[in-house]
Every structure is written in C-alpha cells, then in structure tokens.
C-alpha positions in Angstrom: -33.5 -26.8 -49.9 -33.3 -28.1 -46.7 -29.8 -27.6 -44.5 -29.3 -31.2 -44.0 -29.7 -31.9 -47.3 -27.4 -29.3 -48.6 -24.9 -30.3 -45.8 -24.8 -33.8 -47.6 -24.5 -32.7 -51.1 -21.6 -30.1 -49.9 -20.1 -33.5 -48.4 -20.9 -35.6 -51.2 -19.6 -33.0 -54.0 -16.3 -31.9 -52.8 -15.6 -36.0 -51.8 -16.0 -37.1 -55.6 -14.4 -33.9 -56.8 -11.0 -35.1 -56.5 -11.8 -38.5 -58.4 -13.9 -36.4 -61.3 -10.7 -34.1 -61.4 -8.7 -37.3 -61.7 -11.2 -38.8 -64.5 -11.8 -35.4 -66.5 -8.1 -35.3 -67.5 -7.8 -38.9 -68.8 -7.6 -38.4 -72.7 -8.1 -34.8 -73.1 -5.4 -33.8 -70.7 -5.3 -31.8 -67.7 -5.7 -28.5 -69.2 -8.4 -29.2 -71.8 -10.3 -30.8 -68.4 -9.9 -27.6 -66.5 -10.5 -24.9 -69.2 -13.4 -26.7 -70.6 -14.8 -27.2 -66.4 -14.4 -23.6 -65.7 -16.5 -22.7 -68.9 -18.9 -24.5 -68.6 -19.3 -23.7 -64.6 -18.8 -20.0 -66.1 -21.4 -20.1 -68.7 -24.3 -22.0 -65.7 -23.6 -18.9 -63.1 -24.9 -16.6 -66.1 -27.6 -18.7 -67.0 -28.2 -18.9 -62.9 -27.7 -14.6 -62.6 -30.3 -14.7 -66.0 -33.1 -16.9 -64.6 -32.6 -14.5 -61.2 -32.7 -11.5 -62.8 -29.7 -10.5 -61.0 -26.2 -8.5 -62.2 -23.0 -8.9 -60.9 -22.1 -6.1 -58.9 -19.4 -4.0 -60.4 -18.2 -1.5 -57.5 -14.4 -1.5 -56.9 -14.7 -3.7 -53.6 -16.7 -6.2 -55.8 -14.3 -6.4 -58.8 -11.5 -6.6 -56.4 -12.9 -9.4 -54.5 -13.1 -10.9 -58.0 -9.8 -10.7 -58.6 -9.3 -12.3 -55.4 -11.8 -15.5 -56.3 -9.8 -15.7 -59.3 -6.7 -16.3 -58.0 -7.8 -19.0 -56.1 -10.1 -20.8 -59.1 -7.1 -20.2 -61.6 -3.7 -20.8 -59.4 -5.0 -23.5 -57.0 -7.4 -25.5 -59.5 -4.6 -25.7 -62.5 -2.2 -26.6 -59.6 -4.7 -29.4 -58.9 -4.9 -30.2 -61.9 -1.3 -30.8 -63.0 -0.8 -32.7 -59.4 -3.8 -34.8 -59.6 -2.0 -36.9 -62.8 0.4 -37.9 -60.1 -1.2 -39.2 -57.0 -3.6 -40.7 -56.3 -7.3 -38.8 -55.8 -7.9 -39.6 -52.2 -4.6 -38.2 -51.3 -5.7 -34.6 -53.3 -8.3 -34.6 -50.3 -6.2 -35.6 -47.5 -3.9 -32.7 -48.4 -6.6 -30.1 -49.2 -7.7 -30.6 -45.4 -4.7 -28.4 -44.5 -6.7 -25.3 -45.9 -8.5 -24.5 -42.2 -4.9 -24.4 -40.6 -3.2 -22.7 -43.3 -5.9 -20.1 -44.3 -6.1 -19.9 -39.9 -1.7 -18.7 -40.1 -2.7 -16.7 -43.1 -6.0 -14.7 -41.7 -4.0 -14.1 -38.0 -0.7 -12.9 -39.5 -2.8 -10.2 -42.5 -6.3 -10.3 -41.1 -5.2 -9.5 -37.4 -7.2 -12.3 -36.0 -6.8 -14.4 -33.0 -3.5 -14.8 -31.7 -2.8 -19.1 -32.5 -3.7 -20.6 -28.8 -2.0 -23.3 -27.6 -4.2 -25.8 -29.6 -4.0 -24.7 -32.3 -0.2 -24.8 -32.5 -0.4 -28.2 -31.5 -2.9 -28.8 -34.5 -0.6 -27.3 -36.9 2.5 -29.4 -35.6 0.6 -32.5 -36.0 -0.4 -31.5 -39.5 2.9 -30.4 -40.6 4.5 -34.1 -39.4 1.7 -35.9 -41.4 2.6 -33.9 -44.4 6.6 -34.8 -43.7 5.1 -38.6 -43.6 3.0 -37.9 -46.9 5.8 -36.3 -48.7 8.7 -38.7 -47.4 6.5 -41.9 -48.5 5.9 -39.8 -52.5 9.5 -39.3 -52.7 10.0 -42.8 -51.9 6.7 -43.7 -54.7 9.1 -41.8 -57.4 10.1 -38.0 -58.2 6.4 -37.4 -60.1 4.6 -38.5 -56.9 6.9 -36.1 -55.3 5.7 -32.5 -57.8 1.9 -33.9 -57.7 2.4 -33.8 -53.8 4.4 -30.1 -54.0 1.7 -28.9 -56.8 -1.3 -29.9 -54.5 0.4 -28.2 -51.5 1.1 -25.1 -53.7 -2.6 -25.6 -54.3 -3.7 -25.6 -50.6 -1.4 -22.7 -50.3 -3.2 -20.1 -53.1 -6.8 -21.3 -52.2 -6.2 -20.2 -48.7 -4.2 -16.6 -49.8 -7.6 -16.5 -52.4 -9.9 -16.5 -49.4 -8.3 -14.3 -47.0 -8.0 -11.2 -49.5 -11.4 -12.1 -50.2 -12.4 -12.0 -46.4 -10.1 -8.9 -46.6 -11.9 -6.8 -49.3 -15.3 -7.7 -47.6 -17.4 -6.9 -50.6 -20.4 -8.4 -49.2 -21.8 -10.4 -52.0 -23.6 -13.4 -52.3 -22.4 -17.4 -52.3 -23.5 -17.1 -56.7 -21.9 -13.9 -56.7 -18.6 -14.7 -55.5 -18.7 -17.7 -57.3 -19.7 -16.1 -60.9 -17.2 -13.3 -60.7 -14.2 -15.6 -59.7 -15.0 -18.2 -62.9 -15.5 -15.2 -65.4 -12.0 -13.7 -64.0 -10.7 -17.2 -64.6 -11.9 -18.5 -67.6 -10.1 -16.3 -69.8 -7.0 -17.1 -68.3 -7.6 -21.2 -68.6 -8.6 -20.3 -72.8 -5.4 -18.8 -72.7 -3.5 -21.2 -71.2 -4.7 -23.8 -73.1 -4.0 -22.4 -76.4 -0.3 -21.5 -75.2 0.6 -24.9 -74.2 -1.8 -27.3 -75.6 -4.4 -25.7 -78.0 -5.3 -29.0 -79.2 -9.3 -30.4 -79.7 -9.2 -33.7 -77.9 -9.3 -36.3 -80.8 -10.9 -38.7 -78.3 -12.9 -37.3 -75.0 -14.0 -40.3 -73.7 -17.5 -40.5 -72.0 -15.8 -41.0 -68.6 -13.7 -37.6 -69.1 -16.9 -35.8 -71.0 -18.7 -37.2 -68.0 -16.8 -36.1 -64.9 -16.1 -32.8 -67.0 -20.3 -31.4 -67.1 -20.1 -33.2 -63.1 -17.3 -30.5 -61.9 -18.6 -27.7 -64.4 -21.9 -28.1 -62.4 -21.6 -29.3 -58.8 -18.1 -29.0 -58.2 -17.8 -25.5 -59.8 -21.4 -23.7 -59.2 -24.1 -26.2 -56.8 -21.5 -27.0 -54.2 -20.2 -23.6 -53.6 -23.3 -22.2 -53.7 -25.2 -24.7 -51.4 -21.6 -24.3 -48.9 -22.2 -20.4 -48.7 -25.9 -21.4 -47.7 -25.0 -23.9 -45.1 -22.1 -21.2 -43.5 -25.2 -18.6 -43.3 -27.4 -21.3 -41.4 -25.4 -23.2 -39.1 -22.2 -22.4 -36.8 -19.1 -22.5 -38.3 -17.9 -25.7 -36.0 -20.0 -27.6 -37.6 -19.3 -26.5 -41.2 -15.6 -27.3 -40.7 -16.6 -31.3 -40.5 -16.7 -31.2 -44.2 -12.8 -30.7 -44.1 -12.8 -33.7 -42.0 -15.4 -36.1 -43.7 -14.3 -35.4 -47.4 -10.7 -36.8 -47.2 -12.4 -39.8 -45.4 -14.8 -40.4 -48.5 -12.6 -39.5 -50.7 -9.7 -42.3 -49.9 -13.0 -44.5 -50.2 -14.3 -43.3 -53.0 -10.7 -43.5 -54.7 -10.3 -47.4 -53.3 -13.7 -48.2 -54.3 -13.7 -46.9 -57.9 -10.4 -46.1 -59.2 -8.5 -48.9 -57.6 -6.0 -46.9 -55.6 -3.5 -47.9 -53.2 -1.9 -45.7 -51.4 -0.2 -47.8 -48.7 0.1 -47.8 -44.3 2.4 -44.6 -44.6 0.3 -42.7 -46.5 -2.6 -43.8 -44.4 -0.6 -42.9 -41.6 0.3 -39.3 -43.1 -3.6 -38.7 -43.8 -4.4 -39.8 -40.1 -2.0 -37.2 -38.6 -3.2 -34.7 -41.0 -6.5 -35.4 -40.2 -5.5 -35.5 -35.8 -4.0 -32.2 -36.5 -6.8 -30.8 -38.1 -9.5 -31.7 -35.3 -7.0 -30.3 -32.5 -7.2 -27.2 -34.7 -10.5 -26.7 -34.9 -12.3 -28.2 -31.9 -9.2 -28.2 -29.2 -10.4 -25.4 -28.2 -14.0 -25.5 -27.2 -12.9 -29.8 -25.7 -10.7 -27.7 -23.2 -13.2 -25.6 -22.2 -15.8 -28.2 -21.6 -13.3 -30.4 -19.6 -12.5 -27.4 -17.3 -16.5 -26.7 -17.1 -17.4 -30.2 -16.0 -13.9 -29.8 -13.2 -15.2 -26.9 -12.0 -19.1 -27.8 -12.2 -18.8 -31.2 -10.8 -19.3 -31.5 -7.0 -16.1 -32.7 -4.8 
C-alpha cells in the first residue's frame, strides 16, 4: 500500500468511527456493540498473525505492553461507548483531539520528555477553554449531555495514560502486534462485562448496528491501526499529527451529513478553540522558528 493511500484511509477510518460507534449501539446497546466489535477485531488479528505465520511475542516487556494496550482498548473504548449515547458523534471527535496535548503533559511529567515550551502552554490553555465552552453549552443541552461529555473526556484521559506506559515499556513490537495483544487482553473483559450487566442476545440487531459493528471490528479496530503504525514509520511525525486535526473536521460533517446532528454556534465555537489549541500545540513551535529564520535571513 502506498503512504498516501494509507494516510487517507487512517483519515477516513477514525472520521466515521465515531458515527459507526454511534450506529453500532442503536438496538443492541452499547455494550453488546463494543463486546461483539472487540471480538470480532480480536478474532481478524489471529486470522491476520495465521496467514503471516507470525506469534505474538510473549516476553515480559511484551505482555506488559499488552496490558498496557489493554487498558486503553477496554477503559477508553467502553467510556466511549457509554458517552457516545449522549452527544452527538462529531463532538466524540472534537474531544478525542485533546489526546496529543494530554498524552504531550502525560509523556513530559512520567516519560521525562521535553520540558512544555512556551507554545505549547499556550496550546493547552486554548484547549482547556474550548473544553470549558464544550462542557458549559452540554450542561446547558441537559445533565446526560453533561456524563457523555465527562465519559468521553475520561476516555481521552485513559487512551493517552494507555500509550505512554506503552511508549514506557518499549517492547518493540509491530503496528499488528500491539494491536492483537491489546484486543485479546480486552476481549475477555468486554464478555465479562457484558454478561454482568447486560448478558442479553439482541432480539433485534438491526442491519445498521450489524453493519457499523463488522465496520469498527475491521477498520476501526485492526486496518486503521495497523495502516496508522505504517504511516508513523514512513513519514515525520508533524505530518501524522494532521489526522488529529482533519478527523474532528470530517467527523462534525459526517455527523451533519448522515445522522442529522446539530450541535449549535457554542459547540462549534468549543470545537474551533479545541482545534486552535491543538495546532499551537503541535506546529507553534517549528512557525516560531521559521518566522525568526526568515528575520534573521532576510536582508535589511
């Protein structure tokens, strides 16, 4: 596959995610839509590792890293899950852009990188007052509106811990690897979650659910992730981080377009700070250097 193609398809996946999330829970309930996605995404990475001829490494670094995955595809996803019956799908997107920033605090406080620069402070303040907007204008939309924008946050918030103990451990396994250890760690937990609180076969699984549950079980869970690990190993990581930045974009289209969603000027305004906050984060940097370059470069 070529690296524009796969570029698109990252795009294109994790943009429709948050509607098919939306969709898969729609008469089978939330947690029959994630147990059965996380199966099914489980059950392709061993066909995938079969075809290869490939085993999961099983040294301590790569069944902690596991672990690690796993609390990301289990805590974050069924925090997704229970949020996304609540607001609307665009907004899941919006909010899942604070990742960069929050996994960027996360990574410099455990992971001893980079000090925050001036920038990137900035960044975060502007994120954090687009969230205020987002959160002030859900309260106002009703006290559900309010825990789906809390559970997605909590989401944003265990995703981001998931990856930087998995940076942490350093394992060094592949983009199908990672993937296939985190589902099998979390696929037990989903079954057994499910049959706790639920436990019920869906009387009625509607083509629509049945549909966007196969979609996430094999893009969103296995192809995206794996073609997002290629495109990180291609290109510089500047120009992976766009996705963070196109996919909430889509995804308020996407939700407009096909699901009817309106989610009003102050949630619009909310996503556009969030979105402000996020470029300052990631490229205010490298525009401050190329404005002093050109000062000093330029003739008097």
């Amino acid at each position: 596959m070529s690296v524009p193609t796969a570029y698109i398809g990252v795009v294109l996946i994790w943009s429709t995610t948050p509607l098919a999330i939306k969709w898969s829970g729609e008469g089978p309930g939330f947690l029959f839509g994630v147990a059965a996605r996380m199966w099914l995404g489980a059950l392709v990475c061993v066909i995938l590792l079969t075809l290869l001829s490939r085993g999961l490494p099983r040294d301590r670094a790569a069944l902690k890293s596991y672990l690690a995955g796993g609390i990301g595809v289990f805590g974050a996803m069924t925090s997704v899950y229970w949020g996304a019956q609540y607001i609307p799908s665009g907004l899941i997107s919006v909010l899942f852009g604070l990742t960069p920033i929050v996994t960027g605090v996360m990574a410099a406080l455990w992971l001893q990188e980079r000090a925050l620069s001036w920038h990137k402070l900035g960044g975060i303040v502007l994120a954090l007052g687009g969230l205020s907007v987002v959160f002030a204008r859900g309260l106002h939309l009703g006290e559900q509106a309010g825990y789906g924008i809390s559970a997605i946050v909590l989401a944003v918030c265990l995703h981001s811990l998931s990856m930087v103990l998995v940076k942490k451990i350093d394992a060094q396994l592949s983009g199908l690897e990672s993937t296939s250890g985190a589902l099998l760690v979390a696929a037990p937990c989903y079954l057994l979650v499910w049959l706790l609180f639920d436990g019920q076969w869906p009387a009625d699984l509607g083509p629509r659910a049945a549909a966007s549950i196969l979609y996430l079980a094999i893009f969103g869970s296995v192809l995206g992730f794996v073609m997002f690990f290629y495109v990180l190993k291609q290109i510089d990581a500047s120009r992976v981080a766009l996705v963070t930045l196109l996919t909430p974009v889509l995804a308020l289209l996407f939700g407009r377009l096909f699901n009817q969603e309106q989610i009003g000027l102050e949630l619009y305004l909310g996503a556009m700070l969030i979105l402000l906050g996020m470029g300052l984060y990631q490229w205010g940097g490298l525009v401050i250097r190329t404005l002093r370059y050109r000062a000093v470069s330029e003739p008097d």
